[in-house]
C-alpha positions as CSV (number, residue, x, y, z in Angstrom):
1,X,0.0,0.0,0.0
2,X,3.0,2.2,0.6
3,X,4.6,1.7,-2.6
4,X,1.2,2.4,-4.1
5,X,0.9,5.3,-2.5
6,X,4.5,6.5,-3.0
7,X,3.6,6.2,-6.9
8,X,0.8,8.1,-7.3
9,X,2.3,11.3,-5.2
10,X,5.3,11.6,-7.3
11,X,5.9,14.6,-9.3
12,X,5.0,14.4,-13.2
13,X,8.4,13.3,-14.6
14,X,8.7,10.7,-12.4
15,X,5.1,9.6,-13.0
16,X,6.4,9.7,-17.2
17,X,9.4,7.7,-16.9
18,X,7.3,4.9,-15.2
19,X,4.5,5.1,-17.8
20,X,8.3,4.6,-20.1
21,X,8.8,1.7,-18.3
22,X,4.8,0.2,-18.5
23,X,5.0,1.4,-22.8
24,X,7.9,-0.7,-23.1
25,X,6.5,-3.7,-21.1
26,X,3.1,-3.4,-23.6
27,X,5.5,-3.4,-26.8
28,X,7.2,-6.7,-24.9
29,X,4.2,-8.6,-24.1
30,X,2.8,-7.6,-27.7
31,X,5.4,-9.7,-29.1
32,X,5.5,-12.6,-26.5
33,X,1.8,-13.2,-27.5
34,X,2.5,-13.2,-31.0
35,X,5.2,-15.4,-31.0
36,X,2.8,-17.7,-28.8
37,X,-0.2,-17.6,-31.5
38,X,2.5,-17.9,-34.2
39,X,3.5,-21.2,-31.7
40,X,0.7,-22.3,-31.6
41,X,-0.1,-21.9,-35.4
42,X,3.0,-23.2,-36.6
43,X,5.4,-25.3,-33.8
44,X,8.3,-26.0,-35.9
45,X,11.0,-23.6,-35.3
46,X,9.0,-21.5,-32.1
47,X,12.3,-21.6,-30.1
48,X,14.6,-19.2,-32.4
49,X,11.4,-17.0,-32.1
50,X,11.1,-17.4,-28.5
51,X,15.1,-16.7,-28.2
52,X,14.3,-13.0,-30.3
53,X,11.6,-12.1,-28.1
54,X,14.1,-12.1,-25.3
55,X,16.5,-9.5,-26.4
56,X,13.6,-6.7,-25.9
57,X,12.9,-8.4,-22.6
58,X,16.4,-7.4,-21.6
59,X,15.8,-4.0,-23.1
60,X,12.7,-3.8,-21.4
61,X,14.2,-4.7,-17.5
62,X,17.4,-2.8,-18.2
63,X,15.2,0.5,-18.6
64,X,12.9,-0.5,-15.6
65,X,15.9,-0.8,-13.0
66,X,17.4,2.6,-14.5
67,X,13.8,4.1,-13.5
68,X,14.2,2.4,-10.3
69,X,17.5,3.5,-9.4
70,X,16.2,7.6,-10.4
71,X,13.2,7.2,-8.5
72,X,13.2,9.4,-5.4
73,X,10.8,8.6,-3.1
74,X,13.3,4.9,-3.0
75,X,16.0,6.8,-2.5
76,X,17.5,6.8,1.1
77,X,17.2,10.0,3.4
78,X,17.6,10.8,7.0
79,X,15.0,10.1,9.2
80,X,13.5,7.0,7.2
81,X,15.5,4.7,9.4
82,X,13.4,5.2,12.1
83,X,9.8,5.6,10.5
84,X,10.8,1.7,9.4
85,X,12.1,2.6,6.0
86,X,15.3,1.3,5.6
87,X,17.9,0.0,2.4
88,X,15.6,-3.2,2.7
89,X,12.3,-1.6,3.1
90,X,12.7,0.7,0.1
91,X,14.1,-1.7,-1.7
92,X,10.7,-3.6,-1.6
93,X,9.0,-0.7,-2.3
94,X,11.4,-0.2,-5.7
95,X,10.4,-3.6,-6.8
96,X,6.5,-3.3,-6.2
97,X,6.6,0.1,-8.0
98,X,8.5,-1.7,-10.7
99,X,6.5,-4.5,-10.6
100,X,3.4,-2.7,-10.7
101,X,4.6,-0.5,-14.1
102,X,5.4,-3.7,-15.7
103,X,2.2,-5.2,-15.1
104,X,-0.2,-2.7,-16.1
105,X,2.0,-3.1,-19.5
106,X,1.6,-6.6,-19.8
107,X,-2.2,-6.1,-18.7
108,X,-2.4,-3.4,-22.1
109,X,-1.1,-5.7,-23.9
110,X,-3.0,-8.8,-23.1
111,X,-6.1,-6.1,-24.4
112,X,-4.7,-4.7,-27.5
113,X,-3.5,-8.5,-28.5
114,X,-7.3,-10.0,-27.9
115,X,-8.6,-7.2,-29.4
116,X,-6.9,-6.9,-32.5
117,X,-7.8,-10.6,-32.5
118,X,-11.9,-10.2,-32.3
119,X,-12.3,-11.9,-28.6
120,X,-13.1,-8.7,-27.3
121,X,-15.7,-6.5,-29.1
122,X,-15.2,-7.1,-32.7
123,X,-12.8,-7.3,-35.3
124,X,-11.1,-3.8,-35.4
125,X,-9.3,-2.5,-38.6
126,X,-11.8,-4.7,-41.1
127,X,-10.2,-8.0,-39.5
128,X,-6.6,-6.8,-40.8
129,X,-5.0,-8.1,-37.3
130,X,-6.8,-11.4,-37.1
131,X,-4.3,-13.5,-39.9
132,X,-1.5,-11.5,-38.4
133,X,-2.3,-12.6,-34.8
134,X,-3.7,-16.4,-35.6
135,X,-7.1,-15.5,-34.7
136,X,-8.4,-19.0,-36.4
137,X,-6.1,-20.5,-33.4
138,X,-7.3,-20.5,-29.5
139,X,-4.9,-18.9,-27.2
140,X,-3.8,-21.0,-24.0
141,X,-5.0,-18.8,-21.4
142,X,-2.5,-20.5,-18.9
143,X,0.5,-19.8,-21.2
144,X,-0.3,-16.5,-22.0
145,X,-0.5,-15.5,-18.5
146,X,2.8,-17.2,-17.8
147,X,4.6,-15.3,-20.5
148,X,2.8,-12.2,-19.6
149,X,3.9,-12.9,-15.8
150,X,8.1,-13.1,-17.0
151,X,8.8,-9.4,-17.4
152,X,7.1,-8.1,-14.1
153,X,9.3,-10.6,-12.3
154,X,12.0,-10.8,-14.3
155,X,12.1,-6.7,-13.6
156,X,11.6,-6.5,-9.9
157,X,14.0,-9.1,-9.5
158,X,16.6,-6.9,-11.0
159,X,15.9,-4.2,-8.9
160,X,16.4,-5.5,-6.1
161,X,19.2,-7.4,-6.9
162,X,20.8,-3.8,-7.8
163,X,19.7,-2.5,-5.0
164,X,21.7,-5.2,-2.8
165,X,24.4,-5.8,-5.1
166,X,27.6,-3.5,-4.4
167,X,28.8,-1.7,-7.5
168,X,32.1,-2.5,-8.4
169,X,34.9,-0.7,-10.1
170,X,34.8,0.5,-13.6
171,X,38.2,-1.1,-14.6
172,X,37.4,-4.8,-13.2
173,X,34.5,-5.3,-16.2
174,X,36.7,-4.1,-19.4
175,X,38.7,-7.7,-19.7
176,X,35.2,-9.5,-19.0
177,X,33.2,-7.6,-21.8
178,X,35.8,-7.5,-24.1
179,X,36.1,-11.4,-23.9
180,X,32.4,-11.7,-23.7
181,X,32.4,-9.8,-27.1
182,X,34.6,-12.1,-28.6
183,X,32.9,-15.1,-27.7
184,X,29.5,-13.6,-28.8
185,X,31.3,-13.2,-32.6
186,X,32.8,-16.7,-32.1
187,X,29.0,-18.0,-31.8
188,X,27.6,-15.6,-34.0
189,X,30.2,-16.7,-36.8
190,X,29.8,-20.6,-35.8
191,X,26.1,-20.2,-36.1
192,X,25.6,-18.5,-39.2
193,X,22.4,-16.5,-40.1
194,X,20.3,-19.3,-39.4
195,X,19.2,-21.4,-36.1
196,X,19.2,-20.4,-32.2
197,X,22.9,-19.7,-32.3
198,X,22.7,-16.0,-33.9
199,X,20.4,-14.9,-31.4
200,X,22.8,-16.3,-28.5
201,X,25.7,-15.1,-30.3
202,X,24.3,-11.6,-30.6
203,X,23.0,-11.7,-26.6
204,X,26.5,-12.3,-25.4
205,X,28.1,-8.9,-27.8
206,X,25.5,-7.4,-26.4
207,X,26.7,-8.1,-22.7
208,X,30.0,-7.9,-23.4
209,X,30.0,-4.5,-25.0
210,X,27.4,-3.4,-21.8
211,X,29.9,-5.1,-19.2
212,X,32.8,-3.1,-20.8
213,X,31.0,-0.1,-21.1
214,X,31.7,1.2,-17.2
215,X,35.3,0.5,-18.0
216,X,35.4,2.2,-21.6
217,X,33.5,5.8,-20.1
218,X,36.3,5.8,-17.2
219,X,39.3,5.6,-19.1
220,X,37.4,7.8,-21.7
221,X,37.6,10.3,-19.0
222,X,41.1,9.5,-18.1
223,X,41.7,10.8,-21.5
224,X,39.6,13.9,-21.8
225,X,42.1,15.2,-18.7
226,X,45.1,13.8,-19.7
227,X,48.7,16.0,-20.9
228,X,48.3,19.3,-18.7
229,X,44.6,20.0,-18.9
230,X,43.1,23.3,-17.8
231,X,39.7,23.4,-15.2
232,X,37.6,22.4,-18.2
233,X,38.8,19.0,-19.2
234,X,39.8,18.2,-15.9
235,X,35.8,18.8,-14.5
236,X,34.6,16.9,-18.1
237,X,37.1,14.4,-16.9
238,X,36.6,14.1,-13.4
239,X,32.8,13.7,-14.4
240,X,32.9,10.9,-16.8
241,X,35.3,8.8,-14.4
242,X,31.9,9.3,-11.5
243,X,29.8,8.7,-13.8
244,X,31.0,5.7,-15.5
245,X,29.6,3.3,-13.5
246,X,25.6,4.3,-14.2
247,X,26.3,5.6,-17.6
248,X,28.8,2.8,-19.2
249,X,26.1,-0.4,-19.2
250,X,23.6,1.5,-21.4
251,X,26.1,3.1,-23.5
252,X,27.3,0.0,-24.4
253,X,24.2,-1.9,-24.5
254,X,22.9,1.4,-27.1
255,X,26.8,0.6,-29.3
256,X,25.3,-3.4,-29.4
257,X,21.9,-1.7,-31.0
258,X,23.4,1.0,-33.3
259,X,25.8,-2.3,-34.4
260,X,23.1,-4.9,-34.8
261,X,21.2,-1.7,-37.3
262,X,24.7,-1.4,-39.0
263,X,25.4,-5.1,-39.6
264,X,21.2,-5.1,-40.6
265,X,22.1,-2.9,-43.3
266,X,25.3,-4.1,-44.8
267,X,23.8,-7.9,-44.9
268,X,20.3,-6.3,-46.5
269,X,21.5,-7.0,-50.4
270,X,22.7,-10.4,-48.9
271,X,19.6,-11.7,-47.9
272,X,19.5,-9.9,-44.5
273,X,19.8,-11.5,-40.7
274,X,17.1,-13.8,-40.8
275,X,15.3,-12.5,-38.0
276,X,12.0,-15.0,-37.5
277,X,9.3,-12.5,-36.1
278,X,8.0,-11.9,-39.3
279,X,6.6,-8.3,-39.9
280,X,6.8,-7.5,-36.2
281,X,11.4,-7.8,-36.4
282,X,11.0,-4.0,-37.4
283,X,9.0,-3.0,-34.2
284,X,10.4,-5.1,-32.0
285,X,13.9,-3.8,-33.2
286,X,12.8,-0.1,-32.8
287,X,11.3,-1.0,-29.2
288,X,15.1,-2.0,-28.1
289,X,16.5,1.0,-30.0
290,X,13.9,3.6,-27.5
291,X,14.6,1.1,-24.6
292,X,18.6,2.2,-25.0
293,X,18.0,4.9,-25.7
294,X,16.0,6.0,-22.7
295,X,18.0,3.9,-20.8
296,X,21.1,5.9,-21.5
297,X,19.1,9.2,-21.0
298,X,17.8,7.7,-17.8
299,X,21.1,7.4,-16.7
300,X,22.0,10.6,-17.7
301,X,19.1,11.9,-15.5
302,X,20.7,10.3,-12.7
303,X,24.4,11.6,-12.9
304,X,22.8,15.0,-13.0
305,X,20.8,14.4,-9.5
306,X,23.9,12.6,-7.8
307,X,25.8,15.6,-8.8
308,X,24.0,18.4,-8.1
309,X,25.2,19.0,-4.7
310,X,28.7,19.4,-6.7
311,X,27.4,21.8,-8.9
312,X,25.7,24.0,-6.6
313,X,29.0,24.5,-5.3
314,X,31.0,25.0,-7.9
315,X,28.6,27.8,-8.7
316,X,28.3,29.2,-5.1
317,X,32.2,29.7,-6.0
318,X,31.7,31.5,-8.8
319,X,31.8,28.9,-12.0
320,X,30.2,31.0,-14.6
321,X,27.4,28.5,-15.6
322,X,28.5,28.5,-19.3
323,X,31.8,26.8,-17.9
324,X,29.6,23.7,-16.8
325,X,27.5,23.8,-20.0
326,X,30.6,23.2,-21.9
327,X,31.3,20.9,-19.8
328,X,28.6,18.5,-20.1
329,X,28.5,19.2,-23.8
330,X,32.5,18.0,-24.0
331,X,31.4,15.3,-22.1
332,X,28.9,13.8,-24.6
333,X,31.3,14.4,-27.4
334,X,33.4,12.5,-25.7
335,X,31.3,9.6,-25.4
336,X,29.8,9.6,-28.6
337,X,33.6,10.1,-30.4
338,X,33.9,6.3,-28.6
339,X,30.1,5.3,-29.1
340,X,30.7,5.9,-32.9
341,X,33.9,3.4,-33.9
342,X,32.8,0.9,-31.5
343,X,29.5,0.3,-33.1
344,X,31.1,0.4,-36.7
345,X,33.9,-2.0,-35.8
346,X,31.5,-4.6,-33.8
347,X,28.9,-4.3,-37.1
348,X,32.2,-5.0,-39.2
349,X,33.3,-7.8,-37.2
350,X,30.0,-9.2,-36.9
351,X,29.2,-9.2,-40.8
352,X,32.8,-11.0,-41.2
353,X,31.4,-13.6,-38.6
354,X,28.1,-13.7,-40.6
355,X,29.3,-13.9,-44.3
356,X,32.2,-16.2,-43.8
């Protein structure tokens, strides 16, 4: 009741990033009902679709426990100890709230998919949804609900396993995602185009670029105020290496998107990836696109509010504003200079592996 509560006082940009979080839950259990109608319809070859339909999953609770982390009435404050509130308490109350977004996704979904279908009130659209969705098929009501029940729990489970989890340092994850990355092209480039093995192959760049990430932003920043800097670099630099820890797992996660689009396009006049979602591959690849993206943005959000105390002061000192303008501005330069490459040499790599 207190995490209900808690949700519906929060202030309006709060309130959007959840209804983020519920959007991106709909488009998820949108395509985990199709691919159980097209299951249903057609068995052979359901588990490379299944496999697909977990990369937005892992979009999808990636942006839900960047929401979670920015959220402020979880965050801890003096004075909560003792009203019974403590790390544990608001932990819980992170993963209701999480758990509560995700499901009223999942419940849009389950009433979009039926009624595109005609179970509801009607075939919408002159019946153009029911062949798309299997409507000559009946749905199992006990699968559905299972599949429909995977993201809410899949999504408070992550937060409060970051929520207990220490974070460690940046450095530790760079050897780890760059041998990640490698095996992901070694599967990719085994597996070919076809069968379970791309989608696996594809998963493990994906972690590998996101587990290196933290690593790449810090020495990024090492960088920035390396060989005699002056105040500017050396606050873009000191910034980056604080803030590589939140911002480095969705920067590298959005470098694993903008590769898979690359490697998309240079394999289109070569017959493509063979993605098997049928006509819902291009949503379902723009839903983990806007899930990185507003991951990273999230992210963002929550630098800016860890260091705001930081740049009150700096401006109580007299740090003309324009100073810390330019530096946020050399900081995202920064990242995307690295953001860039990476995602061109991974979507080189990867059409290598996929066109040997």
């Amino acid at each position: 009741m207190l995490a209900l509560r808690l949700v519906r006082g929060s202030r309006p940009l709060v309130q959007l990033r959840r209804l983020l979080v519920a959007a991106a839950s709909a488009g998820t259990g949108f395509l985990f009902l199709y691919v159980l109608a097209d299951a249903v319809d057609r068995p052979a070859g359901s588990f490379p679709r299944l496999l697909w339909a977990l990369v937005p999953l892992a979009a999808t609770v990636q942006l839900a426990v960047a929401v979670a982390r920015t959220d402020p009435a979880t965050r801890p404050r003096e004075g909560l100890d003792a009203a019974g509130l403590g790390p544990v308490r608001l932990g819980l109350i992170a993963a209701v709230s999480t758990a509560v977004a995700c499901t009223l996704g999942s419940a849009l979904a389950l009433a979009v998919f039926l009624h595109l279908r005609g179970n509801l009130a009607g075939l919408p659209f002159d019946g153009a949804g029911a062949g798309l969705l299997h409507a000559d098929q009946p749905l199992p009501p006990a699968a559905a609900l299972t599949l429909l029940a995977v993201l809410p729990l899949t999504a408070s489970g992550a937060v409060l396993a970051m929520r207990r989890a220490p974070a460690p340092a940046p450095q530790t994850g760079l050897p780890w995602g760059i041998t990640l990355t490698a095996c992901g092209l070694a599967v990719e480039a085994y597996a070919g185009r076809g069968g379970p093995g791309m989608p696996a192959g594809w998963s493990l760049t994906a972690a590998g670029l996101a587990l290196a990430g933290p690593g790449l932003a810090y020495a990024l920043g090492t960088l920035v105020q390396a060989v005699r800097p002056g105040g500017l670099r050396l606050l873009a630099g000191r910034a980056l290496q604080e803030e590589a820890p939140r911002v480095g797992p969705p920067l590298g996660l959005l470098c694993a998107v903008c590769a898979g689009a690359l490697t998309a396009l240079a394999l289109r006049d070569r017959g493509g990836l063979h993605v098997p979602l049928g006509p819902l591959t291009g949503p379902a690849a723009a839903l983990v696109a806007l899930c990185a993206a507003a991951t990273l943005l999230t992210s963002a959000v929550e630098s800016r509010q860890n260091r705001s105390a930081g740049r009150q002061a700096l401006l109580d000192l007299g740090a003309p504003a324009k100073v810390l303008r330019t530096a946020a501005g050399l900081r995202a330069a920064a990242l995307l200079a690295v953001c860039v490459p990476i995602s061109w040499g991974v979507a080189q790599l990867t059409s290598l592996a996929l066109t040997r």
